[in-house]
C-alpha positions as CSV (number, residue, x, y, z in Angstrom):
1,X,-12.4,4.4,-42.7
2,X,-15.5,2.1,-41.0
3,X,-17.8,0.9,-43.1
4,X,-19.7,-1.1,-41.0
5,X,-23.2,-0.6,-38.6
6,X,-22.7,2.7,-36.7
7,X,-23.1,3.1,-32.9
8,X,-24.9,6.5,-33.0
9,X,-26.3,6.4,-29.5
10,X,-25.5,3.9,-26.4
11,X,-28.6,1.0,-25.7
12,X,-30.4,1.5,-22.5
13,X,-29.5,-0.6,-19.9
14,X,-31.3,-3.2,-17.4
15,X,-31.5,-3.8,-13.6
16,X,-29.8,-6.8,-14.4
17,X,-27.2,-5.5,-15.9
18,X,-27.3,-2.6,-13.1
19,X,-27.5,-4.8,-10.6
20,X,-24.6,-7.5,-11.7
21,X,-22.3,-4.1,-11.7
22,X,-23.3,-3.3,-8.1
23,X,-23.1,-6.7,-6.4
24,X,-19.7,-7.3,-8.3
25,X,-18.4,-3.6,-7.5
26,X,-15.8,-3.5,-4.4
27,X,-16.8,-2.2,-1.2
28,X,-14.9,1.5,-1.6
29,X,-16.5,4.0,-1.3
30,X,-16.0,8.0,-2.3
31,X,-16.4,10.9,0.4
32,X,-18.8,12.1,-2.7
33,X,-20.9,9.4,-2.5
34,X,-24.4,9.8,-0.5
35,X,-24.6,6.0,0.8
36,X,-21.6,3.5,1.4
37,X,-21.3,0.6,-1.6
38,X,-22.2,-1.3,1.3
39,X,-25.3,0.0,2.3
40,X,-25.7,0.3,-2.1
41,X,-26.1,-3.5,-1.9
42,X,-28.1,-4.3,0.6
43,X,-30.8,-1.3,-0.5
44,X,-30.2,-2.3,-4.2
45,X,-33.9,-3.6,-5.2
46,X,-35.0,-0.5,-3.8
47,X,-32.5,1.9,-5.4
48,X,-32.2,0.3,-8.7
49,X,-35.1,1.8,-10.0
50,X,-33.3,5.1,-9.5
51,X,-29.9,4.3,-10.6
52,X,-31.0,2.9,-14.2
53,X,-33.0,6.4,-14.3
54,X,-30.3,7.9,-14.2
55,X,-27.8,5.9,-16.4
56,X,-30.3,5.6,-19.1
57,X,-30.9,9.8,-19.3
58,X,-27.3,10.0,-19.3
59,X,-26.8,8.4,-22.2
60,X,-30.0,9.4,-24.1
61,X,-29.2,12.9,-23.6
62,X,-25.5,12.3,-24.3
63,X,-24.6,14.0,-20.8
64,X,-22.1,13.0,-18.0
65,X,-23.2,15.1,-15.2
66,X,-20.4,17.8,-14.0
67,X,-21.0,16.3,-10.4
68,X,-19.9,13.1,-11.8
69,X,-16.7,14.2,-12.9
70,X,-15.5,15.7,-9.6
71,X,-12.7,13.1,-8.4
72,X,-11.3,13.2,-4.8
73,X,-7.9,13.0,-5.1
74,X,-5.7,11.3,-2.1
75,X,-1.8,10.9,-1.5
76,X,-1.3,7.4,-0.5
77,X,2.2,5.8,0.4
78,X,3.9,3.8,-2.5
79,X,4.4,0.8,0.1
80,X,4.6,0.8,3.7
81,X,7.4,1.8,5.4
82,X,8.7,4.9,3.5
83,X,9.0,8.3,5.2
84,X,5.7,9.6,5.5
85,X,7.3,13.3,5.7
86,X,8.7,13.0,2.2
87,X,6.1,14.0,-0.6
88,X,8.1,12.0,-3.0
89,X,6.8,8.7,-1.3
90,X,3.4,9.2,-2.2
91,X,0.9,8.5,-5.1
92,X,-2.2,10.2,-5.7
93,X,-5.1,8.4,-6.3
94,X,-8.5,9.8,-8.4
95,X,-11.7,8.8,-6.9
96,X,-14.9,9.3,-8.7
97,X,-18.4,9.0,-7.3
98,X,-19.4,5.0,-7.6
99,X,-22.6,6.7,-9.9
100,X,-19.8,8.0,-12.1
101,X,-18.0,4.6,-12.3
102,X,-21.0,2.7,-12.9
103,X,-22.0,4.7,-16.1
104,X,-18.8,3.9,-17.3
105,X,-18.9,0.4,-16.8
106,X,-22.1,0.6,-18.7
107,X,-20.7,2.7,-21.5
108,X,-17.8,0.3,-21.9
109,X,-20.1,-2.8,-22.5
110,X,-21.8,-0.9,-25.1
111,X,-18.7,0.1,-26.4
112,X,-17.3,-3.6,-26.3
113,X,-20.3,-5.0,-28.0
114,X,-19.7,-2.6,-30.8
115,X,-16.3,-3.7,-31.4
116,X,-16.6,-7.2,-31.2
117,X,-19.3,-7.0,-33.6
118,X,-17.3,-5.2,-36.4
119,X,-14.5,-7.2,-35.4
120,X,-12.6,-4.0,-34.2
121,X,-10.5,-4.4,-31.4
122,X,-6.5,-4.3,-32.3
123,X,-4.6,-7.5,-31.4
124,X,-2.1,-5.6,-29.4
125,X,-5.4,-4.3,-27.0
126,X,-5.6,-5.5,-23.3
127,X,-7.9,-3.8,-21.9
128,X,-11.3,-5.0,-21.1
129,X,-10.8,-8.1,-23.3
130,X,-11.0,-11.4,-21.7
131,X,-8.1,-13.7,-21.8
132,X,-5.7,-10.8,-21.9
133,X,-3.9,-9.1,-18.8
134,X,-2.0,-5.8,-18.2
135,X,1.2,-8.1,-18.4
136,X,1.3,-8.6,-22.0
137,X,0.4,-4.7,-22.2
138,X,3.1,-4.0,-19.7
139,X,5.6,-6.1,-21.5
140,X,4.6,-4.5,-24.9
141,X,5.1,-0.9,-24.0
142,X,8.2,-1.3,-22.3
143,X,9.5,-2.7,-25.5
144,X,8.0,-0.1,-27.4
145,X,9.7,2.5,-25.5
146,X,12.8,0.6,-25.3
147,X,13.0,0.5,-29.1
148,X,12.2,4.2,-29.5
149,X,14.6,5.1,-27.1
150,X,17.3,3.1,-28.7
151,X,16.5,4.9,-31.8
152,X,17.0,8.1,-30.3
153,X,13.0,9.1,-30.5
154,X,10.9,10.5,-28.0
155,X,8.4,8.9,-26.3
156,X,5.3,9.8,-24.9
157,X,2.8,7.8,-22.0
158,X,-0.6,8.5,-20.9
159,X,-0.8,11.3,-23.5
160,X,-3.4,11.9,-25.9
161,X,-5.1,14.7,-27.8
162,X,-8.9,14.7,-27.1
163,X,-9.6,16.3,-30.8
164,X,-7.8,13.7,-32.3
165,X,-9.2,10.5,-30.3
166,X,-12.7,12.0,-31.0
167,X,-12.1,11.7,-34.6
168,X,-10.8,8.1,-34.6
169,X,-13.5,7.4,-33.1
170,X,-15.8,8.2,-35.5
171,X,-13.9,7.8,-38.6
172,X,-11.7,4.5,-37.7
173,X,-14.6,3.2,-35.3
174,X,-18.0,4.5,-36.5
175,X,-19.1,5.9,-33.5
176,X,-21.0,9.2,-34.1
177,X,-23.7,11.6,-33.3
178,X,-25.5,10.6,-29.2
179,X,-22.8,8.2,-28.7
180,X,-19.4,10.4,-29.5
181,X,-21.6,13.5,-27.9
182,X,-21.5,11.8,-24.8
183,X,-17.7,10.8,-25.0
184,X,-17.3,14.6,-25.6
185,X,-19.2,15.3,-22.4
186,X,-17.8,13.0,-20.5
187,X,-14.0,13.7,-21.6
188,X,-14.2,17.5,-20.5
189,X,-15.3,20.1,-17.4
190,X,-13.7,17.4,-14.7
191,X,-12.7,19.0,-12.0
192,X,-10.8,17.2,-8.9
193,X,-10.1,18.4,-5.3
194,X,-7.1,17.3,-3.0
195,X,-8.0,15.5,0.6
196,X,-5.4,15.1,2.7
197,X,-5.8,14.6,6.8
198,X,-9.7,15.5,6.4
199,X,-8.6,19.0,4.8
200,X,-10.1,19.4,1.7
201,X,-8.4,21.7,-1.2
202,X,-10.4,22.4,-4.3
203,X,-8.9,22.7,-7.7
């Protein structure tokens, strides 16, 4: 159980912090979004007013927008060369509205910040630490699994129960009431739709 300092509702953000995101963002864009990342950065003095706006009522009113969480979905080839005709060469790819993805980055700082305050973070954690890669958490699982599966158990990857996540994290990581609203929100109602060769399929 946490005992520590609660995170009951996410810290507005700045247009610096907005603005590092941006200029350090890649230059891809979504068919959702309005403007090119590229055009983004070179209008983002004048746009940043907008863009905090709209992070910061996110997370005060513990929402993610359901026009957030429509991804684009796209087959792309597993490497170059394969048989294009043969669905089993391809990989889809989710791609969320750059609005979406910078709320997120925002949320994970505040998230971060949170941990490494209370000291929370597990030592086998990779992700979104520095100083640790998806190597180590590569080479982990795969021995994780391998040892299951030499003991006969079953194993399970990119699997989790919403309910139960939701409660770790407010009983193992104290985060409650705006802030675990707002996880909740933004963990259901996504939606995604299929583009292939400029036809679109909604699902």
């Amino acid at each position: 159980m946490f005992n520590g300092n609660m995170l009951e509702m996410f810290r507005s953000t700045s247009d610096v912090e907005v603005k590092e995101i941006i200029i350090q963002s890649l230059n891809k864009s979504c068919e959702l979004d309005p403007l090119s990342n590229c055009l983004l950065k070179k209008c983002v003095d004048q746009l940043l007013p907008l863009i905090i706006a709209i992070v910061n009522r996110s997370m005060d009113e513990s929402v993610m927008p359901l026009y957030l969480k429509r991804a684009t979905t796209i087959p792309l080839l597993k490497r170059s060369g394969l048989d294009k005709g043969d669905m089993k060469n391809y990989r889809p790819i989710s791609i969320l509205p750059f609005t979406s993805k910078l709320i997120e980055k925002v949320v994970t700082r505040c998230i971060e910040e949170h941990l490494e305050h209370n000291n929370l973070n597990d030592s086998y954690t990779s992700a979104y630490r520095k100083g640790y890669s998806t190597e180590t958490a590569l080479l982990k699982v795969q021995s994780d699994i391998s040892e299951a599966l030499g003991e006969g158990s079953m194993t399970a990857f990119d699997v989790i129960d919403h309910p139960i996540l939701l409660k770790r994290f407010e009983l193992s990581f104290g985060i409650k009431e705006k802030a675990l609203t707002w996880i909740k929100s933004y963990l259901n109602d996504r939606t995604q739709c299929a583009s292939v060769a400029d036809k679109t399929c909604h699902m």
